[in-house]
N, C-alpha and C positions, 0 to 999 in steps of 0.2 A: 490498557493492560488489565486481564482480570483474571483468577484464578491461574495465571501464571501463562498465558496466549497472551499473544499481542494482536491485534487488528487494528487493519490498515488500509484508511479509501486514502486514494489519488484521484484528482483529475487531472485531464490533459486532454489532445488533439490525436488525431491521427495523419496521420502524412499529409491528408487529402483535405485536412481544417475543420473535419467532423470532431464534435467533441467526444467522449469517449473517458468512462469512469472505472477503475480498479478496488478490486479488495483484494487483501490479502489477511490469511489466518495462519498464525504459527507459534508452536510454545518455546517458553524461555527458555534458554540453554545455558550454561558456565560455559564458559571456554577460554580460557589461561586468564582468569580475570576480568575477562570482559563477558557481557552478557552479552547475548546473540539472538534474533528470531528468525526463520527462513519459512516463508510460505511461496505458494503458488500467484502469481499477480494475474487474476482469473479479470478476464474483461467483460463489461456489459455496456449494453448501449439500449436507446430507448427509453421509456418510461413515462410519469406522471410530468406531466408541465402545471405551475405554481398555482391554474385557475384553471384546470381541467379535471376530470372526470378520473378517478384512479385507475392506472395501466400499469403494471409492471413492468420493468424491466427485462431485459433479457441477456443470459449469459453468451458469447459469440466466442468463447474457447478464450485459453490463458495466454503470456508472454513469456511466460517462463517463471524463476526462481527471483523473490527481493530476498535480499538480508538485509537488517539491522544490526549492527554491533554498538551497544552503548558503552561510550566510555567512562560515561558520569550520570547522574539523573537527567542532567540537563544538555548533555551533547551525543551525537551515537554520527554514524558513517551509516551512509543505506548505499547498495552494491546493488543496482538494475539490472534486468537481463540484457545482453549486449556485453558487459563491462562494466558499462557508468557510475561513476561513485561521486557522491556528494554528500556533503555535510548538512546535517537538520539538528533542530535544536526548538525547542517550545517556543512557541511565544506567549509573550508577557501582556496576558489582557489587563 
């Protein structure tokens, strides 16, 4: 969180076992006490491998809307496109 935006990578899979990495950018909202981010979960695939030659990435269109709703500093609900809602919360390095 900086200047009051949240941004957001995910990794994961796609149906088919490719892997496949998310960002999302959205600013911070009030909303009845909780704070809120909703950005676009834009997907990209491809890229730089750890001993290769620098390749960028490429954008392959979005999944829709994430939200964040934080209930403390330390715990928030995130709402996936589909439905999906699960609980995240920082980890303690």
């Amino acid at each position: 969180v900086q200047r009051g935006r949240l941004v957001a990578t995910v990794y994961s899979y796609a149906p088919t076992g490719e892997p496949v990495w998310y960002l999302a950018v959205g600013p911070l909202t009030n909303a009845g006490g909780a704070v809120m981010a909703t950005g676009t979960l834009d997907r990209y695939r491809g890229g730089q491998c750890a001993s290769c030659t620098y390749q960028p990435p490429s954008m392959t269109g979005d999944d829709g809307a994430i939200t964040f709703t934080f209930a403390s500093p330390t715990a928030a609900t995130v709402q996936l496109p589909g439905g999906r809602i699960t609980q995240i919360q920082p980890m303690a390095w």
